[in-house]
N, C-alpha and C positions, 0 to 999 in steps of 0.2 A: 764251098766257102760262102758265107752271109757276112756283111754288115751291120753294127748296130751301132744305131747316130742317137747321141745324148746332145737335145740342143734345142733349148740355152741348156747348161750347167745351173742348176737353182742354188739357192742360200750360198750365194758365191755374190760379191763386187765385179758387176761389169757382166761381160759377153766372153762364154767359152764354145766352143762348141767340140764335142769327143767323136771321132768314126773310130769302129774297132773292127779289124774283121777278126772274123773266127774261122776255125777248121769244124769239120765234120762232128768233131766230139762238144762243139760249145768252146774251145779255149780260143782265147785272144794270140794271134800269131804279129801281128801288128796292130800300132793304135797312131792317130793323128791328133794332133792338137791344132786348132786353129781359133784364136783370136777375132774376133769376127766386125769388130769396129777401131777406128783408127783412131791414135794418140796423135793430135798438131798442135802440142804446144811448142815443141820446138820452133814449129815456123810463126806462132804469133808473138813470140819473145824477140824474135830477129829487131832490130834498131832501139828496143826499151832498157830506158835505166836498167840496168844491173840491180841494184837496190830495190827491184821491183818485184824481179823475178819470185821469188819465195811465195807472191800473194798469187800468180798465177801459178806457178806447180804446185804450188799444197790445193788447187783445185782438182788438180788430177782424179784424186780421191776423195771420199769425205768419210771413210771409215780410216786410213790411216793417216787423219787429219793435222798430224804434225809432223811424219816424218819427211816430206819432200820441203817441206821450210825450211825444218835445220839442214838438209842436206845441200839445197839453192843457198842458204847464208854461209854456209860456210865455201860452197864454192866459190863464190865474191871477196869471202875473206883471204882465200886461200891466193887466189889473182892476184891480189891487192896486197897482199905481206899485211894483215890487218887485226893484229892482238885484240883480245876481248878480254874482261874484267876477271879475275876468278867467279866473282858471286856469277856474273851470266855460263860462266861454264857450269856452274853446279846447278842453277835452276833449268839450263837446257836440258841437262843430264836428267831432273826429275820428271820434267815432262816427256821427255821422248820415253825414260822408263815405265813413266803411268803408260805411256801410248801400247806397249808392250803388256802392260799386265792386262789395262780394259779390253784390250782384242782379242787377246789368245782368250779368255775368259769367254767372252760375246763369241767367238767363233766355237769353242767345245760345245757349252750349251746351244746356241741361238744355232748353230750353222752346219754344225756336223754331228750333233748326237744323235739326231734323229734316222743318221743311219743305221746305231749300233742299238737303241730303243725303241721297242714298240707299245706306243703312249694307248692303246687300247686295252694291250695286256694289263697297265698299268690299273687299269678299273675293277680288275679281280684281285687285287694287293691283299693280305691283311695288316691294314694299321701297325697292330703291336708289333707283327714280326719285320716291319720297314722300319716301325722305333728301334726297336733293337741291332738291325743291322747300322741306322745311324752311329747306334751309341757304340760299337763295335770298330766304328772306321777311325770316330773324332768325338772331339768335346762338345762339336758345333751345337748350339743351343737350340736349336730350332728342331727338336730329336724326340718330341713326344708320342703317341700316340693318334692323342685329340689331332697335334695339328694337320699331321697324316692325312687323317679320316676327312679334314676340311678341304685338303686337297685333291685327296681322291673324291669326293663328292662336287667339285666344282667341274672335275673331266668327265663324270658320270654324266654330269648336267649337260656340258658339251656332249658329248656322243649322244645321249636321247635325243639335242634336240635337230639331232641330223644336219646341223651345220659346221661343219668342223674347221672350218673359216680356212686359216695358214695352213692346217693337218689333213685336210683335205684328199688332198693328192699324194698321201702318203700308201707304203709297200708295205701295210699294216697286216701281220699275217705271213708275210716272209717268210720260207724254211730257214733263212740265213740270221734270224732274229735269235737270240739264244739265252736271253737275261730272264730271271725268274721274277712276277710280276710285281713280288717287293722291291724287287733293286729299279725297277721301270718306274717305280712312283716314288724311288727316295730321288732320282734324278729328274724326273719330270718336276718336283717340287722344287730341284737346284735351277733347274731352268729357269722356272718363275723367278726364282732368289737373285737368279744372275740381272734380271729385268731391272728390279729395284736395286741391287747392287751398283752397277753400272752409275743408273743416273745420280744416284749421290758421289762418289768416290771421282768421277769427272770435273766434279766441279773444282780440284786442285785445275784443271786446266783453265776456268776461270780469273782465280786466283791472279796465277803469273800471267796470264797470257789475253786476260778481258772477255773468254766467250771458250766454248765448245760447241760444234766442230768450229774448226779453221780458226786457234787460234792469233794474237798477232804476234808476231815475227819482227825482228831492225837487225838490217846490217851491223858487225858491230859490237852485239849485245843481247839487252834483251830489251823490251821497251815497258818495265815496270822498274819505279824507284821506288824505293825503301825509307818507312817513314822512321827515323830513331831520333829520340831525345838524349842528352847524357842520363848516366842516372847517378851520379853522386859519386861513385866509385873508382873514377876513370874510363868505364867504358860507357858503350850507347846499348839502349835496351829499345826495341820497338813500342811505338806508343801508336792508339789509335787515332783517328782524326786528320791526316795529313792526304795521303796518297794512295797509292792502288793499295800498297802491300802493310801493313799496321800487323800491331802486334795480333788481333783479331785474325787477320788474313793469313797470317802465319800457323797459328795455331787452328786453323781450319785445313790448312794442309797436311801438318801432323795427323789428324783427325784420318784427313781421308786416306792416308797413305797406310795407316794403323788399321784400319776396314779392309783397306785391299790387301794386305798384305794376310792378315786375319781370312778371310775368305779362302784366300787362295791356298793357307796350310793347311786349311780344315775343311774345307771343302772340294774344291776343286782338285787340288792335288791327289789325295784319298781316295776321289772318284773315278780320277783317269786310272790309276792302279788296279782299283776293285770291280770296274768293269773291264779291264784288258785282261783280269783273271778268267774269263768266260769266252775269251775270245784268242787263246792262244795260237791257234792256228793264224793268225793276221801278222803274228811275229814272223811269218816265213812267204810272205808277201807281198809284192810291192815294192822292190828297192828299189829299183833302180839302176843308178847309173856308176855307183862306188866313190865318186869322186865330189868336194863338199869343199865351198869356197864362203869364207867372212869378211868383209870390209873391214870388220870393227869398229867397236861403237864406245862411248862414253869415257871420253877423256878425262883422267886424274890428274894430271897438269896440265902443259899445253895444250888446247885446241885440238892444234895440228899435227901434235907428234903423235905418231902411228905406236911408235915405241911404248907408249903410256895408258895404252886401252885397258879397259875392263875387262869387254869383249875383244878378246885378240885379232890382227888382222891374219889373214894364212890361209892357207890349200892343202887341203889331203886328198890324196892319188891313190886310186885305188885301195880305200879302206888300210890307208898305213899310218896309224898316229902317232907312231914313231918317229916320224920324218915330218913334222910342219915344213910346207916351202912359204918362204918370204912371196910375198904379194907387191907389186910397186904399180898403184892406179895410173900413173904418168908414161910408165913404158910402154910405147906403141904396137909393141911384138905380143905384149901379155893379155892386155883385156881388148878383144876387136867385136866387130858387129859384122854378122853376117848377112845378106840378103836372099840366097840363091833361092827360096820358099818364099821369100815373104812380098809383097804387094806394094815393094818400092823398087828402086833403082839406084846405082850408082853410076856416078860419070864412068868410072872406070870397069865398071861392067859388073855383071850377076855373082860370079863368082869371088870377088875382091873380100876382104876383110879390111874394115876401118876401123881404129881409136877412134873412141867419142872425142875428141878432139878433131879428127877430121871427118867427124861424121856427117848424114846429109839424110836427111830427110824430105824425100822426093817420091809422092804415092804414084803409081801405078798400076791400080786394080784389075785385075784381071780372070777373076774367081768367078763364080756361079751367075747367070741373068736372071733366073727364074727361082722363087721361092720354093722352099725345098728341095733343092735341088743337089745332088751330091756332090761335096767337093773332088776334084780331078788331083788324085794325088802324086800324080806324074808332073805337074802345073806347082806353079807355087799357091798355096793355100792359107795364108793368115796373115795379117796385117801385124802380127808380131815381127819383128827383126830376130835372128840369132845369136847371141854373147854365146862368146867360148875366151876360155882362159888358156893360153900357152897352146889353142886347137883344138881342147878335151872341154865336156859338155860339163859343168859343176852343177850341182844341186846347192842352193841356196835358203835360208830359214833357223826355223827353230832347233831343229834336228845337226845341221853345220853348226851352230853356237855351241850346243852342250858337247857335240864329239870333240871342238877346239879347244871350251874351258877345259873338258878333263882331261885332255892329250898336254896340258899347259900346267896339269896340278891345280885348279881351283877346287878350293875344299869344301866350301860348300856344295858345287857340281859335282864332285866326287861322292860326298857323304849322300845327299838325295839320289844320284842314280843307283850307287851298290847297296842302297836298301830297296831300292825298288827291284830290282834286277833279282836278289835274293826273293824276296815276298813272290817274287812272279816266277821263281825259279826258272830266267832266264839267262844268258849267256851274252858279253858286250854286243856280239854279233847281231843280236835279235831285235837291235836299235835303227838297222837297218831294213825297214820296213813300213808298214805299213800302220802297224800297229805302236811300231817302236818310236815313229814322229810323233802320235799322239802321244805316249810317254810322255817322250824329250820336252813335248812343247811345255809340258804342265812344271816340269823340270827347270826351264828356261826361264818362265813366269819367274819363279819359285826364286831362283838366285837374282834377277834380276831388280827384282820388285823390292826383296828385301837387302838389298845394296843400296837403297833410296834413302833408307833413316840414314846412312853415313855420312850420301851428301850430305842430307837436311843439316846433320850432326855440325856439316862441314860451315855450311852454310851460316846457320846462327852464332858460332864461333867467331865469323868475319863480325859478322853484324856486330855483335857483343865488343869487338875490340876496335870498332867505328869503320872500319871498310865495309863503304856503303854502296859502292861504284856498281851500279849494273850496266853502263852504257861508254864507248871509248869514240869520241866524238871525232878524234884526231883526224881519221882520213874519211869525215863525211865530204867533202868539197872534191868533185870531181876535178876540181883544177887540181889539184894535188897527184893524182892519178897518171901512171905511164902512157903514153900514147896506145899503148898493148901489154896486155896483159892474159894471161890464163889460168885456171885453177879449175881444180878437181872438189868436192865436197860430198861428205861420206856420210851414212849413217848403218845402224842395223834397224831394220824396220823388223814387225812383229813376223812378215814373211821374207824376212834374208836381207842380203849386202845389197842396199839404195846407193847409186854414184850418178853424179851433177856434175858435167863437163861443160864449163862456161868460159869463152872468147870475149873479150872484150876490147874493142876500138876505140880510142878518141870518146871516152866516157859513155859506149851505147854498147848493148850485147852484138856479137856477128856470127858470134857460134853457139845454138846451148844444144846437148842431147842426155837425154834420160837414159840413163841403164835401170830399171828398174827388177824388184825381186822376180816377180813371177814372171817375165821374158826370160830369165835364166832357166827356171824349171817348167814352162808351156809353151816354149819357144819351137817353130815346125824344126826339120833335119837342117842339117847344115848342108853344105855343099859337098863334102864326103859320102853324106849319107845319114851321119852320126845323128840317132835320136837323142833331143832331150827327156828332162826328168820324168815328165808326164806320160811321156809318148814310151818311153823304157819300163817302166815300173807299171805300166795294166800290160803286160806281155804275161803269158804263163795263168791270167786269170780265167776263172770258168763260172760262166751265169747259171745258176740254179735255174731262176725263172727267165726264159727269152724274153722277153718283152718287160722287164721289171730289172734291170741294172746297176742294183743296187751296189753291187760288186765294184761298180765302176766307180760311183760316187763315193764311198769310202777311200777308197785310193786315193783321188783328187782332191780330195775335201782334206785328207788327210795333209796335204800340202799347204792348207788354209788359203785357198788361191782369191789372190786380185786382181783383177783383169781391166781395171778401172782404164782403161788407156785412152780412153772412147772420150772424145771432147767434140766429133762432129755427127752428125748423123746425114748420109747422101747418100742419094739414089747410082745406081753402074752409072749412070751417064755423067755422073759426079755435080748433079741439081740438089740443091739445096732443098729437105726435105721438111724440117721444122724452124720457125722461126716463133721464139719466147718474149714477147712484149711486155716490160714491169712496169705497168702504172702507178 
């Protein structure tokens, strides 16, 4: 038996670190996931406004730079019994959807294609014949020959001049590499595409919310008003010149939502398909753990009715989509946190399981002194905590939304998966995996992104008939407020079900705890034993090249992992090791 330690996890947010051992033949018999730096926002929220909260956990991250806000405000809302306007529902719903299109996007290209492509092969392409597999996939413009040739002669340029910058330390050359080096340079040139993509079609987050990343957030609401004039006919028509949002601002949201939504049919989509065709064997690796848990996301009426989601909330058990079970975030028996691996404590000891409600974040460290040194996997090992739903480990993500919407009949989700599934001549089954996340995720984008013109639809409707409210000022006055209060707040982030459990005292927070997506699926064993998602699905894998793990990094990536938890950085002796002075 050998070890092989992946660590750090690259083109990932944050600090992961992988141990795998293996048998005699190379295959993975076990794998560890461990978390390698500590989330303490929980404890510097302890005595702050409520109303606060949202500016420091949308710190947490800054690639899912919106969804712990909406998740923190509505937890406050939720405490507070606290209606919000339609219009702020519908523009929340568009930005946490953009949040969902720019990442899954930035993560295929920027983060994980470089597993399944090698950008060297990509230098021996012919031009015409990567035009023509373009024009073969999609309409996408960008499909000529010339502009090919411009592309591949800019990678040319990099590789001669032997500085490969980012590509550097790439597994160029891989047995496990298997794309013929047209398809290598139609995707290397999506890569690039996604770069400039990206930063234009973000700026809808500008728009509503004043900036990207971390945009602003209000209890409440949303904190953009809406400029309309009458226009003669009864109703109010946006004009420019008043406030954030003008008719101008509006119609640049259209814009950007028409790009992303545009890119992702025709590009992105097409791409995940046509290169999962070359790599059919990844459909039968990699699951997991069978079992697939969604918060839900994006409210059509209410806020807070669970009953009204987009994205459904629900549990499936052992791969049965026949059976959705009800989800209730407030049941203290259903969603708990574990410790017995992780590098905290509980009053009530190692073994216990808490509700984020009575949760407690209390570090502990107790892992490796010496650099490099191997984690003791009998010991607890990661500064992640354990969520378990009902005691069983879920997998949480891209892959849990699409198996929910189409267990649920969305037909859109239904009509993109059974043509994909067909073209790939695979089987529902084949979704669980390795290969089948990437699918799903492109899948997820796809419905989601394009449920955005509905709001919008929804949105300018109001406007038009003078509901102009984005802000319910009602219960800003904490004198208004119960002596106590609590509330849960929900989102689907681009990586699974976000949940926000906040306490609140005599108008100061006393409890808050983050359930976040990737603690569900990089979370160490539970107290049984039970691995999570991570730690299950590199089991059964076998490394071509020892020392080049690439096998490994598919898998994970595949999961589009965040690990952003990291808010401190200390030495074992728990000294303070950087300190950042902003002059």
């Amino acid at each position: 038996m050998s070890t092989v330690v992946v660590d750090p996890i690259t083109r990932i947010e944050g600090h992961l670190r992988i141990e795998a051992e293996t048998d005699a033949r190379g295959v993975i018999t076990k794998a560890y996931s461990s978390g390698t730096m500590m989330r303490g926002i929980e404890i510097i929220l302890l005595g702050r406004d409520p109303r606060d909260a949202w500016a420091f956990t949308q710190r947490i991250c800054g690639v899912c730079t919106v969804v712990h806000s909406v998740a923190a405000i509505r937890a406050v809302e939720n405490a507070l019994n606290y209606p919000i306007p339609a219009n702020a529902r519908l523009i929340r719903n568009i930005l946490a959807a953009s949040q969902i299109g720019q990442d899954q996007v930035v993560h295929f290209y920027q983060l994980s294609l470089l597993d399944w492509v090698d950008i060297t092969s990509a230098a021996k392409a012919d031009p015409l014949k990567t035009s023509n597999l373009q024009k073969c996939l999609s309409t996408w413009t960008n499909n000529s020959a010339a502009y090919f040739e411009s592309v591949r002669q800019k990678l040319v340029t990099l590789i001669n001049s032997g500085q490969l910058g980012l590509f550097a330390n790439g597994y160029w050359g891989h047995p496990e590499y298997k794309l013929p080096p047209e398809m290598n340079l139609m995707l290397f040139a999506h890569y690039l595409e996604a770069l400039e993509w990206q930063r234009k079609v973000i700026k809808l987050h500008a728009v509503f919310g004043g900036r990207n990343p971390h945009p602003n957030f209000v209890v409440g609401g949303v904190p953009c008003a809406i400029s309309a004039a009458p226009n003669g006919t009864g109703g109010f028509t946006p004009t420019p010149g008043f406030t954030a949002v003008d008719a101008n601002g509006l119609a640049l949201v259209k814009t950007c939502m028409d790009e992303m939504q545009a890119f992702i049919a025709q590009v992105y989509y097409p791409d995940c398909v046509a290169m999962a065709k070359f790599y059919k064997d990844w459909f039968k690796k990699g699951e997991g753990i069978g079992n697939f848990l969604t918060f839900g996301d994006f409210p059509e009426t209410d806020a807070n009715d669970p009953a009204n989601l987009f994205v459904p909330r629900g549990a499936i058990v052992n791969r049965d989509l026949s059976a959705i079970q009800p989800v209730d975030l407030n049941n203290p028996n259903e969603i708990q946190e574990f410790v017995a691996n992780s590098w905290y404590d509980y009053s009530h000891g190692k073994t216990a399981g808490l509700h984020p409600y009575d949760g407690e974040t209390t570090p502990n460290y107790t892992g490796p002194r010496a650099p490099y040194q191997n984690l003791d996997n009998s010991q607890p090992y990661s500064w992640e905590k354990t969520p378990r739903w009902k005691g069983k480990p879920m997998e949480v993500g891209a892959l849990a939304r699409v198996l929910m919407l189409y267990a649920k009949g969305n037909a859109p989700t239904r009509q993109y998966l059974n043509a994909a599934l067909s073209d790939l001549k695979q089987p529902l089954s084949s979704l669980y995996s390795t290969m089948g996340r990437i699918v799903a995720q492109s899948i997820d984008t796809r419905v989601i992104v394009e449920r955005m013109q509905t709001w919008y639809s929804q949105l300018m409707a109001n406007i038009a008939r003078g509901e102009l409210a984005t802000h319910n000022a009602a219960k800003f006055n904490p004198s208004t407020w119960p002596a106590s209060s609590k509330g849960v707040g929900f989102t689907e982030a681009p990586r699974g079900g976000l949940g926000h459990w906040v306490s609140i005292t005599n108008g100061k927070i006393s409890n808050y705890q983050c359930v976040v997506p990737s603690t569900w699926n990089s979370s160490p064993r539970d107290q049984l034993g039970q691995p999570s998602a991570y730690e299950a699905a590199l089991v059964g894998h076998s490394l071509a090249v020892a020392d080049q793990p690439l096998e490994i990094l598919r898998t994970i990536h595949s999961f589009n992992p965040c690990m952003a938890c990291a808010v401190h950085l200390m030495s074992p002796e728990g000294q303070e090791l950087l300190s950042v002075k902003v002059c």
